[in-house]
C-alpha positions as CSV (number, residue, x, y, z in Angstrom):
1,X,77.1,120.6,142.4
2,X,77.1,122.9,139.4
3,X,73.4,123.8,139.7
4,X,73.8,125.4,142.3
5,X,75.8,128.5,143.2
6,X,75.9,129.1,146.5
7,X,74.5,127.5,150.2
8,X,72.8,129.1,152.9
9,X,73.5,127.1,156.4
10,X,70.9,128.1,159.6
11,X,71.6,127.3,162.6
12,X,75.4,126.1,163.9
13,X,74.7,124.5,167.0
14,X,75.6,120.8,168.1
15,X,74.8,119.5,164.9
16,X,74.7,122.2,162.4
17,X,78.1,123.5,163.1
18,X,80.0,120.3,162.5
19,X,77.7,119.4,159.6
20,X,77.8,122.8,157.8
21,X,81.5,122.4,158.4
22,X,81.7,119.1,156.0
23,X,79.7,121.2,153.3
24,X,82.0,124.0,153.4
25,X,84.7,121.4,153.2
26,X,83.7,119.1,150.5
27,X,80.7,120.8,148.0
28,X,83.2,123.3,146.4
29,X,80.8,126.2,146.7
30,X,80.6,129.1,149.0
31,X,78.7,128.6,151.8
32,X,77.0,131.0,153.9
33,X,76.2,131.0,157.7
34,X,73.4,132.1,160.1
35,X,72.9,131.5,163.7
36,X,72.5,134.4,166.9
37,X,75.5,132.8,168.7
38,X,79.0,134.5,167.1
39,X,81.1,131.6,168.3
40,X,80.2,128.7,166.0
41,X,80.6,131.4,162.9
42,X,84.3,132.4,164.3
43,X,84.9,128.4,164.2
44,X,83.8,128.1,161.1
45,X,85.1,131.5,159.3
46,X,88.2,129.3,159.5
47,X,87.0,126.7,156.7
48,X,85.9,130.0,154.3
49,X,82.1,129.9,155.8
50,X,80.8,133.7,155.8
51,X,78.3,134.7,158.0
52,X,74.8,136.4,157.2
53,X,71.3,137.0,157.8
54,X,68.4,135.7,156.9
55,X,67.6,137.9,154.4
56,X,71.2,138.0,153.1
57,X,71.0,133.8,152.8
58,X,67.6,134.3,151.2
59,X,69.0,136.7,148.3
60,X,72.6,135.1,147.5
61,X,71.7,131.4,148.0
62,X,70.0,128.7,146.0
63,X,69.4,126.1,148.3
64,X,69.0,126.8,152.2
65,X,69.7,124.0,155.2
66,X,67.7,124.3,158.3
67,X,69.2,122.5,161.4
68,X,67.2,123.9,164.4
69,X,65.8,122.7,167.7
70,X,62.7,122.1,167.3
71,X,59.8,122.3,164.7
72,X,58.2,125.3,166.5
73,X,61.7,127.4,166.7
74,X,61.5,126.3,162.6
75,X,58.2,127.8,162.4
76,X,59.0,130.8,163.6
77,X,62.2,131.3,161.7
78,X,59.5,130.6,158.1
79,X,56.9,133.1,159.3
80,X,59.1,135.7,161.1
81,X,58.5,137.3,164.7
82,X,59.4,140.5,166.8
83,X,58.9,142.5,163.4
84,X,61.1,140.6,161.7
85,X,60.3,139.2,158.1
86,X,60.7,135.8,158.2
87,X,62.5,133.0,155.4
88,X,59.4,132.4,153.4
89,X,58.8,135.9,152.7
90,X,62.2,136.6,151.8
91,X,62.9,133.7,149.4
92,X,62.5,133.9,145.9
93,X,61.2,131.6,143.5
94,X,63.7,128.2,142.4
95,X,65.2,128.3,145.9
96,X,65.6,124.8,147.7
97,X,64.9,124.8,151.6
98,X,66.1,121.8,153.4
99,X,65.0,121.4,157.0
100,X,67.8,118.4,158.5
101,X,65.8,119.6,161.9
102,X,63.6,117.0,164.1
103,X,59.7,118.8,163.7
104,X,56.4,117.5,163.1
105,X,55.0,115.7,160.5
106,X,52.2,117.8,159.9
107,X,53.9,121.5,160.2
108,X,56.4,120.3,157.8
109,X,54.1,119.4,155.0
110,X,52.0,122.9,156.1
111,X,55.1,124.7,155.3
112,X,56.1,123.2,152.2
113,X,52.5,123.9,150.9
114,X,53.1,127.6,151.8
115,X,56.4,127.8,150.1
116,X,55.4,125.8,147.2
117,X,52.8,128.6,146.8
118,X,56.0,131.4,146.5
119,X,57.6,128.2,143.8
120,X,59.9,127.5,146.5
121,X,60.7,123.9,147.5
122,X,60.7,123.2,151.0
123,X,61.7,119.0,151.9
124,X,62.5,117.6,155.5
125,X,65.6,115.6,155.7
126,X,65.9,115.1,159.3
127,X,69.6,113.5,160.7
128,X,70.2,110.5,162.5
129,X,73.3,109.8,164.9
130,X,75.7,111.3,167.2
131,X,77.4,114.9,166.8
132,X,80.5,112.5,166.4
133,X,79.1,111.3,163.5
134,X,78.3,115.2,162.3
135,X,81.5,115.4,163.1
136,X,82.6,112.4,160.9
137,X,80.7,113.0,157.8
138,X,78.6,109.8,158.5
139,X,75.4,110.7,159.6
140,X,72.4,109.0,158.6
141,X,69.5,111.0,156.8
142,X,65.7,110.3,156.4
143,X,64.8,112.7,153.3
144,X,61.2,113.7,151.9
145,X,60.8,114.9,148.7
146,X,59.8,114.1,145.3
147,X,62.8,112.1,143.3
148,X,63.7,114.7,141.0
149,X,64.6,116.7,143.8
150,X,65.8,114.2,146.0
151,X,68.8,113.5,143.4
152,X,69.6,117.0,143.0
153,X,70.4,117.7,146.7
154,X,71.7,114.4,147.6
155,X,75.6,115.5,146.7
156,X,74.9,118.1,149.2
157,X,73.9,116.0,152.0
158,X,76.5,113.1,151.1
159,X,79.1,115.5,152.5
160,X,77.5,115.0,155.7
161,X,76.1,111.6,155.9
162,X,77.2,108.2,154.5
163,X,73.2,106.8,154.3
164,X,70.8,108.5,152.4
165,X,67.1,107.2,152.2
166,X,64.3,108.4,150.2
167,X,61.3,108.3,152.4
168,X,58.6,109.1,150.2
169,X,57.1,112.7,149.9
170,X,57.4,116.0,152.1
171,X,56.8,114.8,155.4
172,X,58.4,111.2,155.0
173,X,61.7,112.2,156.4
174,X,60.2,113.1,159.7
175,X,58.0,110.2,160.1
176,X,60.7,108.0,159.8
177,X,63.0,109.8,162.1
178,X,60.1,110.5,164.9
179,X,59.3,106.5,164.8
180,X,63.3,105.4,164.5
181,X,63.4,107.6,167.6
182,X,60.2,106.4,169.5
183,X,61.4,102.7,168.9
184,X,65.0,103.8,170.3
185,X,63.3,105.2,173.7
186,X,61.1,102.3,174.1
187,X,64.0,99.8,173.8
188,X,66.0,102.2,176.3
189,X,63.3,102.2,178.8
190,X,63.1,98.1,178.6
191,X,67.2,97.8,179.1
192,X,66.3,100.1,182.0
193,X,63.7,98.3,183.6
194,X,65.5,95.1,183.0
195,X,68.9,96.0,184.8
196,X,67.3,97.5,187.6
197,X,64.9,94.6,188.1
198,X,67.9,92.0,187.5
199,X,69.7,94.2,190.0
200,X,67.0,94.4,193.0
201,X,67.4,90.4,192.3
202,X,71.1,89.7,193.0
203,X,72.1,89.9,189.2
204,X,74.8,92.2,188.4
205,X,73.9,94.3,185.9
206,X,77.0,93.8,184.0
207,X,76.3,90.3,183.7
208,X,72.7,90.4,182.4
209,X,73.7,93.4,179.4
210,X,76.8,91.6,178.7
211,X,74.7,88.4,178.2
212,X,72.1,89.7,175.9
213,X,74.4,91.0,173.6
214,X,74.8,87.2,173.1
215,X,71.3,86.5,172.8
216,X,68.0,87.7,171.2
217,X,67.6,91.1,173.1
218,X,71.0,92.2,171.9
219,X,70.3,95.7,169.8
220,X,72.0,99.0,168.7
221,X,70.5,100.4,171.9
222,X,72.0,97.4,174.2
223,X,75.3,98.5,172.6
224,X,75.3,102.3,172.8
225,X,72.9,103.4,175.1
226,X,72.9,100.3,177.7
227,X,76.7,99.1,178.0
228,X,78.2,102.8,176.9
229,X,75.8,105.1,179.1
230,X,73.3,103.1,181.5
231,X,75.8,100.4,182.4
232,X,78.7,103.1,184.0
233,X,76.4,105.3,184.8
234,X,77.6,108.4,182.4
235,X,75.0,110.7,181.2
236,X,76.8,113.9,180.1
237,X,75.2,117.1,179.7
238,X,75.9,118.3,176.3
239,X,74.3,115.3,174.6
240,X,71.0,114.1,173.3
241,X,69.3,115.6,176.8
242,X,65.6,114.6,178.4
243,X,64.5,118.2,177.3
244,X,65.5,117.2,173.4
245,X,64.2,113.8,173.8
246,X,61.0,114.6,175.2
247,X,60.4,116.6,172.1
248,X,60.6,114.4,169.9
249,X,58.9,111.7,171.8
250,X,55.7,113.8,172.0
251,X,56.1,114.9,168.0
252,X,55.7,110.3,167.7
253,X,52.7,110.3,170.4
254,X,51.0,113.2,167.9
255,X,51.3,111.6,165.2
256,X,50.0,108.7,166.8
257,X,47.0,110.5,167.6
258,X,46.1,111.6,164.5
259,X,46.6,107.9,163.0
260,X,44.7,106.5,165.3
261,X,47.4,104.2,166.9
262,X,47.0,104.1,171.2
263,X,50.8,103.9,171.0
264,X,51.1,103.1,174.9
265,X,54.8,101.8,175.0
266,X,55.6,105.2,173.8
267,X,53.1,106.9,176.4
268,X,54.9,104.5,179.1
269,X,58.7,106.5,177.8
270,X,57.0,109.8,178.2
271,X,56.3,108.8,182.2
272,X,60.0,108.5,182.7
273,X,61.0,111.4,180.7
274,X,57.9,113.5,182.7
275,X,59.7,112.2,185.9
276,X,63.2,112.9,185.1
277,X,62.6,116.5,184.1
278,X,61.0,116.9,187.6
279,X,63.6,115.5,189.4
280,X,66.1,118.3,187.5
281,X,67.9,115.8,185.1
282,X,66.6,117.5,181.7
283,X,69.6,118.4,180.9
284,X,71.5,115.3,181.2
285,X,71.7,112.5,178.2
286,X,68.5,111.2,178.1
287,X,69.3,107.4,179.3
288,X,69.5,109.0,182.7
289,X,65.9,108.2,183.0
290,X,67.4,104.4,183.9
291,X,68.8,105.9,187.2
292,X,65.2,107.0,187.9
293,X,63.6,103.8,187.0
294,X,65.9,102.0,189.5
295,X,67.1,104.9,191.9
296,X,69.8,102.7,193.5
297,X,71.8,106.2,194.8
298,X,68.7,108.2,196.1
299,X,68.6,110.7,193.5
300,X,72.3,111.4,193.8
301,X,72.2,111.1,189.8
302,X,71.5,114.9,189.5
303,X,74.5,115.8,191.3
304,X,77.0,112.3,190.0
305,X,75.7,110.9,187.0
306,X,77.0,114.0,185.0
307,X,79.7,111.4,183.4
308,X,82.6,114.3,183.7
């Protein structure tokens, strides 16, 4: 870690705050923190974390993590707004920006050009997994960049995540996470459809999830998503919601536009997500949209499905 000196951390919410955490905890550098909300940088002032602008991050720090909602709240934070400067005009030449945030393929790669232009390197190493795995240290991280600089961040990031994969150039990281994502709703939305079809047909659905874990359609998603959140019927608020989901659905379905690819599985997702959000459940974890597919308590989800 001796090459660099200090890290800049923006953005402490669900993710950020446990995963700026771990690099407090295990890097052996100071770390510096930056988000609008005052609580997650009281939490964290307790691990030796001190909190700062953006401009403050951009002079003392070497290497910058991003972990934001979305790419467009990124974008802003680069190019500045209300008056205020933004991160790409107040970094200096050598610095290393790391966006762990979910955004677009092609903003991403239209940033780093921009900062590449102030000899600033900008690389996309989106995260994978649950907040417990922020939490945990074991998240799983998509990364683009060129190797050189791949190797000298990667004892940064293994403080937060046990996988690490090189994806291929700026850019990489995010297509791998949008399509790992887009592949996780579309095998959601076919548990879904299954159980409430096997249910409208005298099947419990305990019976039919329980069996394909012993069979061909048994999956990660069958697991987590199907016997731990579809199957009881618990969609907390404070996960992975519709709203975030959504997002990053439509980031796969725009990037399947501009390659060309019809992509209608992942246009058949976005129809459940569309009619979740209109029946108010946006906020809960996302595999609410099953209780919509087969709406067995007549919308009572919105009111009972909050898993609390």
């Amino acid at each position: 870690m001796s090459r660099f000196t200090r890290v800049g951390f923006i953005g402490l919410g669900v993710m950020g705050e446990p995963i700026c955490r771990n690099l407090a905890q295990k890097c052996g550098l100071p770390v510096l923190g930056c988000d609008m909300n005052p609580e997650p940088l009281a939490r964290l002032a307790a691990h030796g974390v001190q909190a700062g602008d953006v401009v403050t991050l951009a002079r003392e720090c070497d290497i910058i993590f991003l972990s934001l909602p979305s790419g467009e709240i990124v974008e802003k934070l680069v190019r500045g707004q209300d008056g205020q400067g933004g991160l790409l005009a107040a970094c200096r030449p050598g610095q290393i920006i790391v966006d762990t945030s979910t955004s677009p393929v092609d903003t991403t790669r239209k940033l780093s050009a921009e900062f590449a232009e102030q000899q600033v390197t900008f690389i996309d190493a989106p995260v994978a997994r649950t907040r417990a795995a922020a939490e945990a240290g074991t998240l799983s991280v998509m990364v683009g960049a060129e190797p050189d600089v791949f190797e000298r961040v990667r004892p940064l990031i293994a403080t937060f995540a046990n996988e690490i994969t090189l994806c291929g150039g700026v850019g990489s990281g995010q297509v791998v996470k949008i399509l790992n994502n887009m592949v996780l709703f579309e095998t959601v939305t076919a548990i879904a459809e299954a159980r409430g079809i096997a249910r409208r047909s005298g099947v419990d659905p305990k019976v039919i999830m329980e069996t394909f874990t012993l069979g061909s359609a048994d999956s990660f998603a069958l697991r987590n998503h199907g016997l731990k959140a579809i199957l009881p019927g618990e969609f907390p608020e404070k996960a992975f919601p519709v709203s975030y989901a959504r997002k990053d659905l439509n980031y796969a379905l725009r990037l399947a536009e501009q390659t060309g690819i019809p992509a209608h599985g992942a246009r058949n997702v976005d129809q459940w997500f569309e009619a979740a959000l209109a029946r108010g459940l946006g906020d809960r974890y996302w595999p609410v949209i099953s209780r919509v597919i087969d709406d067995e308590d007549g919308g009572a989800a919105t009111d009972t499905a909050s898993g609390h």
